[in-house]
C-alpha positions as CSV (number, residue, x, y, z in Angstrom):
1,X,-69.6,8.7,97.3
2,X,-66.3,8.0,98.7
3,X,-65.5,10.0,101.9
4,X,-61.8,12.1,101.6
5,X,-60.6,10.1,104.7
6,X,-60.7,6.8,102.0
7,X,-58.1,8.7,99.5
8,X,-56.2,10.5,102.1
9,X,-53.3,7.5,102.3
10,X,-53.1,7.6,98.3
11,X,-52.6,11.8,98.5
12,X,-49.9,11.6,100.7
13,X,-47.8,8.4,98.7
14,X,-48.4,10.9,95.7
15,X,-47.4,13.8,97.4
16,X,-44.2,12.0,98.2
17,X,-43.3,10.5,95.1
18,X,-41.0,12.4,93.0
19,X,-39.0,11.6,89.8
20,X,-35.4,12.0,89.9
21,X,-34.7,11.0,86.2
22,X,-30.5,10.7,85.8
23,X,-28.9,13.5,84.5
24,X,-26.5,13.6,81.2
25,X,-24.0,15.8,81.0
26,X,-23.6,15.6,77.5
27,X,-27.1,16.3,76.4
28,X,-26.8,19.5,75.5
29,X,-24.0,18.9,73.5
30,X,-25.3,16.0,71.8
31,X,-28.5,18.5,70.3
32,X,-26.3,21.2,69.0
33,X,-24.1,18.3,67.0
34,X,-28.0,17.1,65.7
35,X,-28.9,20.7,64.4
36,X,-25.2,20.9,62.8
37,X,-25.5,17.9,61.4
38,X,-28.5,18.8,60.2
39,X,-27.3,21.6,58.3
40,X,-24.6,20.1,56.9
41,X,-25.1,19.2,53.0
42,X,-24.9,15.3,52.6
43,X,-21.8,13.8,50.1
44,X,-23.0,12.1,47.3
45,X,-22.5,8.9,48.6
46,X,-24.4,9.8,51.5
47,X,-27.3,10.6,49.3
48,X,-26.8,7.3,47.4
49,X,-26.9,5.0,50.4
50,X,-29.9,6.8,52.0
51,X,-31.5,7.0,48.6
52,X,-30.5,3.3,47.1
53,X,-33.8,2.4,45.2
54,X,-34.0,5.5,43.6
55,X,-30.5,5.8,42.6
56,X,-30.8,1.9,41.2
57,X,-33.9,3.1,39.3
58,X,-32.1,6.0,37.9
59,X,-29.3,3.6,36.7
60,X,-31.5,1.0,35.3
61,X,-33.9,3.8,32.8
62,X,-30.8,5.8,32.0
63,X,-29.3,1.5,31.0
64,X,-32.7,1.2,29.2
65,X,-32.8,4.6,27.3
66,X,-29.3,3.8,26.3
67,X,-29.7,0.6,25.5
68,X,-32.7,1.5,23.3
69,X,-31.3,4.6,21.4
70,X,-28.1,2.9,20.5
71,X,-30.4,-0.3,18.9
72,X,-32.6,2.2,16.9
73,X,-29.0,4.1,15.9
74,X,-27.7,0.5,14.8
75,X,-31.2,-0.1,12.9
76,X,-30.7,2.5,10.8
77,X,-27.2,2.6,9.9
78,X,-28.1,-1.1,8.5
79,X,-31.0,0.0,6.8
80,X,-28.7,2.6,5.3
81,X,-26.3,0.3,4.5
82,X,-28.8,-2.6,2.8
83,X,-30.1,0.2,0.6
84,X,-26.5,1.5,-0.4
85,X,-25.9,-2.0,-1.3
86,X,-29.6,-2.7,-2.7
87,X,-28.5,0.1,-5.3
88,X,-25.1,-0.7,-6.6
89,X,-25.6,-4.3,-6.8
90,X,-28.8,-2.9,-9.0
91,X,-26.2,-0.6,-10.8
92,X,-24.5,-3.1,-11.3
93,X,-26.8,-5.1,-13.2
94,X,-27.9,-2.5,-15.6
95,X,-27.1,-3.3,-19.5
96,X,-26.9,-0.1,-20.0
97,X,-23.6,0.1,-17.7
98,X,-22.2,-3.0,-18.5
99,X,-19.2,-2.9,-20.6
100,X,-18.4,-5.8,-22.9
101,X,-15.1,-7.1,-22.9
């Protein structure tokens, strides 16, 4: 083992070192505008920049959904449509509506 006279130079360069760490005036300050801040609701384009993907994502499947329900819409007024046709052009065919001239 190491005798205390061997560490005895180390104690004393410890026992004179001290940390003076440079003080900021405007610490303080700067925590109570954090928790504010904090509190303080976010605008809504705050919430969109911070939350960009899931914004976009929002966009695109409310694009899609749209996109989709207007095609099915479309599909059936034209199947409406072709039968409404279908039918009078059927009508119209019949002997027994024909009139002669």
């Amino acid at each position: 083992m190491k005798s205390p006279e061997s560490n005895e130079p180390l104690s004393r360069a410890l026992a004179d070192w001290r940390v003076q760490p440079a003080r900021n005036p405007g610490f303080r300050a700067a925590v109570w505008a954090r928790i504010e801040a904090a509190g303080v609701p976010a605008s809504w384009t705050d919430y969109a920049r911070r939350h960009a993907a899931m914004v976009t994502g929002a966009l695109l499947v409310a694009l899609v959904l749209g996109g989709w329900a207007g095609r099915e819409q479309a599909r059936s007024q034209v199947a409406a449509e072709r039968a409404e046709i279908a039918d009078l052009y059927v009508q119209s065919l019949d002997a027994r509506e024909m009139s002669m001239p």
